[in-house]
N, C-alpha and C positions, 0 to 999 in steps of 0.2 A: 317783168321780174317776179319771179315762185319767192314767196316768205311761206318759212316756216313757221310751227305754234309762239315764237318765241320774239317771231318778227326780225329774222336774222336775212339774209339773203341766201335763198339756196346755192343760188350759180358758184357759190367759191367751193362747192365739194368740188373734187378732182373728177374730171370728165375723160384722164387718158383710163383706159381700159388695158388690164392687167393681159399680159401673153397667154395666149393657151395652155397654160402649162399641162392639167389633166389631159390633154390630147396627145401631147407630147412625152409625156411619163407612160401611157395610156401604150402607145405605140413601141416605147421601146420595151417592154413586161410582155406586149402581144410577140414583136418579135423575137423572145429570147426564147419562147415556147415553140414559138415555130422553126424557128430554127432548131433545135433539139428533136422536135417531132420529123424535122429531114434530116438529121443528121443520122437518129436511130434510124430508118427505114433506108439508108445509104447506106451507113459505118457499122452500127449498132450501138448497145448501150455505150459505152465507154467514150464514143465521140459526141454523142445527146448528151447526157450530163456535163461533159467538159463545155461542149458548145455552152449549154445551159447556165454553167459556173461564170462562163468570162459574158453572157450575158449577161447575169444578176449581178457581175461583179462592176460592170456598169451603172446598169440602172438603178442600183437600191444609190449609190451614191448621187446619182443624180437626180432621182425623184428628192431626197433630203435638200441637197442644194437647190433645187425650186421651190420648195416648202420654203426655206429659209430665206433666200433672198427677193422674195416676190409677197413674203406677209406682211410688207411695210407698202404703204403708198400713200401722193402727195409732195407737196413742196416743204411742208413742212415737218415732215417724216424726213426729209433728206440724208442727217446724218444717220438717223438708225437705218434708211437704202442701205449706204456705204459699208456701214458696219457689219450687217448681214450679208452681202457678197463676198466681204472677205472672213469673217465668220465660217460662213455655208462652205466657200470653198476651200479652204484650208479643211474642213473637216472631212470634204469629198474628199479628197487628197488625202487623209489620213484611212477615210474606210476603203479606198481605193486598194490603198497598198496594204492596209489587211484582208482585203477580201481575196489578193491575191499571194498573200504571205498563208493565210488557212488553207487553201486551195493547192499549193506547194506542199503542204507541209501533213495535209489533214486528207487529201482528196489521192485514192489509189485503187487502181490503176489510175492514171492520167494523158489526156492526150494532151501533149502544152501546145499546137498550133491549132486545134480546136478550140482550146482555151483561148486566147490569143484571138482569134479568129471572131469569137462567140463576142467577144471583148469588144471586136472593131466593128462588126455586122452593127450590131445593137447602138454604139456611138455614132455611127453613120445615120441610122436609122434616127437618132433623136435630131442629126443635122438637118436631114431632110425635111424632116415633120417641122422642122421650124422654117424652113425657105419657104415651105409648100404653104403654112398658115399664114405668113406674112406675104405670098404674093397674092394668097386668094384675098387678102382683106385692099390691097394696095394696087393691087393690078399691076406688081412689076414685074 
């Protein structure tokens, strides 16, 4: 049994280890650029940008909600978990639908199934990044 300077027992920090998130934030920002970089060298500008809009209109809300709901950890952090998930997600949900209300409103020319498209590419992209980090660590 590790004591700390205080004569405390170390073993009760928390030993579960937080989700990848930077991997997973990390991945979806790489692909929203990539995607844009084939969309112009396919479509041209007008479908890179929109690809690029329903990307960022993804990922900036998502990267916030991993910040938010994964700064807490522990058993006795529990309710501030709780609070932060629904916190973080309600806010995703609110930048969600501004990012796609500025986008309508603010962004012209526009392609909306680029848009759209750039939007689902990018959320698939964060699904995957997180099956793929959870099977490499678990073997499933």
């Amino acid at each position: 049994m590790a004591l700390d300077a205080v004569g405390k027992n170390k073993s009760t920090v928390s030993t579960i280890k937080a989700p990848p998130i930077r991997k997973i934030i990390a991945s979806q920002f790489a692909t929203a650029v990539l995607i844009a970089v084939v969309g112009y060298a396919v479509q041209g500008w007008v479908v890179a940008y929109s690809l690029l809009s329903g990307g960022l209109i993804c990922a900036i809300p998502n990267a916030y909600f991993s910040v938010k709901a994964f700064s807490y950890r522990g058993a006795r952090a529990a309710k501030k978990i709780v609070r932060a998930f629904y916190v973080g997600e309600g806010i995703k949900i609110l930048l969600t639908c501004a990012g796609f209300a500025l986008a309508f409103v603010f962004v012209e020319p526009l392609s909306t199934p680029a848009l759209f498209s750039g939007f689902i590419i990018v959320h698939l992209t964060g699904l995957t990044a997180l099956v793929l980090t959870h099977t490499d660590k678990h073997g499933i």
